[in-house]
C-alpha positions as CSV (number, residue, x, y, z in Angstrom):
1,X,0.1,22.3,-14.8
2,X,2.6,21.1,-12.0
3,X,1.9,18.8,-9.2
4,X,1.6,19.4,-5.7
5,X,5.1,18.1,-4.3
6,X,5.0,17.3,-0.3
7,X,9.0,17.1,-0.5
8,X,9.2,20.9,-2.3
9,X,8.8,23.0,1.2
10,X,7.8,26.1,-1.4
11,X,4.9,24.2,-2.9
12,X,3.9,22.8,0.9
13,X,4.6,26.6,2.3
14,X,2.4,28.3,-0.4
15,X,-0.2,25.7,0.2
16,X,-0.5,26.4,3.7
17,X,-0.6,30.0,3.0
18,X,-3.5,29.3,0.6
19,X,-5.2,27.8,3.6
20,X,-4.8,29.9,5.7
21,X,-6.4,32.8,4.1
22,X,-9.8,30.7,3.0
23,X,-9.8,30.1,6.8
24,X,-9.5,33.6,7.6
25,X,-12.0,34.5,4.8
26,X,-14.5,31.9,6.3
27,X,-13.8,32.9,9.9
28,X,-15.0,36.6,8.5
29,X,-18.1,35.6,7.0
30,X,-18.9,33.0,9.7
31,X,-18.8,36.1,12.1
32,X,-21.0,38.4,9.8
33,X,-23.6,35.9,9.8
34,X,-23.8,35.7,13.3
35,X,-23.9,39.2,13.7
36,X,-26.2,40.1,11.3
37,X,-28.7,37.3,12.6
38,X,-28.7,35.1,9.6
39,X,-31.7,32.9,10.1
40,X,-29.6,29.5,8.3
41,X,-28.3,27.8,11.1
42,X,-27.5,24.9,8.5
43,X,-25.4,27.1,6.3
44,X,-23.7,28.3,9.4
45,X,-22.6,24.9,10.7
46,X,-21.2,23.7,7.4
47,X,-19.5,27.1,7.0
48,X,-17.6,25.9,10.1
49,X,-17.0,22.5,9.6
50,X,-15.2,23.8,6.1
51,X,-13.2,26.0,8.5
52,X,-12.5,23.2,11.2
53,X,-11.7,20.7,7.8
54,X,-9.1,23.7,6.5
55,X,-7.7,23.8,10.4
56,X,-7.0,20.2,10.0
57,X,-5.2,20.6,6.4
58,X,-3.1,23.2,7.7
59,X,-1.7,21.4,10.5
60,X,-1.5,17.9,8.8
61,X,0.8,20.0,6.4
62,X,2.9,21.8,8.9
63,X,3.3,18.6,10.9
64,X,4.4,16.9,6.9
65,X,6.8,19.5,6.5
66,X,8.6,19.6,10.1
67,X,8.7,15.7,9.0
68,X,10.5,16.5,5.9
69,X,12.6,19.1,7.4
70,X,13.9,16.9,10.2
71,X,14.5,13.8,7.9
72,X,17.0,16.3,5.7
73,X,18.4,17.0,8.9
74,X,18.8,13.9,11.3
């Protein structure tokens, strides 16, 4: 199995992309449990504190790779 490489831009770019879909998928289920009046408040709030933690991966990547990207380039 390969490592995860912060200098290979396709490994940080399909990362993010990862990311960004398990945030969409959790932003769709958070919403379905509101709607649908699930009663586990709980389950809710650590639903979106995953979401909120995958916000935070996605832009400390983005904000790894403009580094990268302007260190090639400067």
């Amino acid at each position: 199995m390969r490592r995860f490489n912060l200098n290979d831009d396709s490994d940080t770019q399909f990362t993010i992309e990862q990311l960004r879909i398990e945030h969409r998928d959790l932003d769709e289920i958070i919403s379905i449990l509101i709607k649908t009046g699930h009663e586990d408040e709980m389950r809710i709030q650590r639903l979106k504190k995953k979401k909120l933690s995958l916000r935070d991966r996605i832009v400390w990547l983005e904000n790894m790779q403009k580094q990268h990207v302007s260190a090639e380039h400067g």
